[in-house]
N, C-alpha and C positions, 0 to 999 in steps of 0.2 A: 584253126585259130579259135580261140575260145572267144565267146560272145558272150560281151557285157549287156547287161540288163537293168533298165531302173528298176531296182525293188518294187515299185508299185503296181507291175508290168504282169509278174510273173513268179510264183511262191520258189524258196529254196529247193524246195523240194516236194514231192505229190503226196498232198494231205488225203487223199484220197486210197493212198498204197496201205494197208495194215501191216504187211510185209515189211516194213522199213524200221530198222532195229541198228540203235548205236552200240550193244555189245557184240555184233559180229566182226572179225577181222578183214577188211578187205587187205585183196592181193592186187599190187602194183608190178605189172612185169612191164621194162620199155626196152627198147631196140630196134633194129634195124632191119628192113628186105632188100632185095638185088629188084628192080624192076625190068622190065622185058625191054626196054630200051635202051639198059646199058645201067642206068641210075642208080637212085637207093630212096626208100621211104622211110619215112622212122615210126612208130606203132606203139602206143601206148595203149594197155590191156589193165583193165579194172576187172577183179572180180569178187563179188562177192555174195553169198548163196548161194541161189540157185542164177543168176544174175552176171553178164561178162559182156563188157562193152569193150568193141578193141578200136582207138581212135586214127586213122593216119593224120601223119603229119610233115612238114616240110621242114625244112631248116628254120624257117621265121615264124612257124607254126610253134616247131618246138618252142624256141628263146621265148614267145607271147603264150604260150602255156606254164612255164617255168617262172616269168614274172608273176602269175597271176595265183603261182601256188607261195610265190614266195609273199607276198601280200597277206596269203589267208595266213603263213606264218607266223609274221608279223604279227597278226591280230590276236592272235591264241594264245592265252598262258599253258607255261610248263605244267602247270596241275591238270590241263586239262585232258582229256581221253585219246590215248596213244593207239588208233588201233590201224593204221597204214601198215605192212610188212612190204618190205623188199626184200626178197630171199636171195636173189643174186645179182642185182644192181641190171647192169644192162644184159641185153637176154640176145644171144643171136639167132639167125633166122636159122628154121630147119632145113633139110634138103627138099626142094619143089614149093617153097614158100615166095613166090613171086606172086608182083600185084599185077 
């Protein structure tokens, strides 16, 4: 579940990183795993550079992540820097990808 933060708290982002560059593309892959219990996870994978963070998530996880990108929508104009790709929407799990 994504965590809100007051601004004053905790920077956007690490001022600290030189590495952190707005003309690179990141890659959004989401989808789902079988868990060993019978289940399913769902998994959202960022990456970008040299850089891949893969997130799990639950069903309420997802819906309160997906509110929270649709807000930073809202907020952004159309001129602004398009550089999210999704190359093939939802992604399915490979064979032996259990959590």
């Amino acid at each position: 579940m994504p965590q809100l933060f007051n601004p004053g708290e905790q920077p956007l982002f690490d001022l600290g990183n030189p590495g952190i560059r707005t003309d690179l593309n990141a890659q959004l892959l989401v989808g789902k795993v079988p868990t060993q219990d019978g289940g399913e996870a769902g998994f959202a994978t960022i990456r970008q550079g040299n850089t891949t963070i893969s997130i799990p998530l639950d069903r309420n996880g997802a819906d309160e992540w997906s509110k929270v990108f649709a807000q930073l929508r809202d907020m952004l104009s159309s001129s602004g820097l398009a550089v999210a790709t999704v190359p093939k929407g939802i992604v399915p799990a490979l064979p032996g990808q259990l959590r």
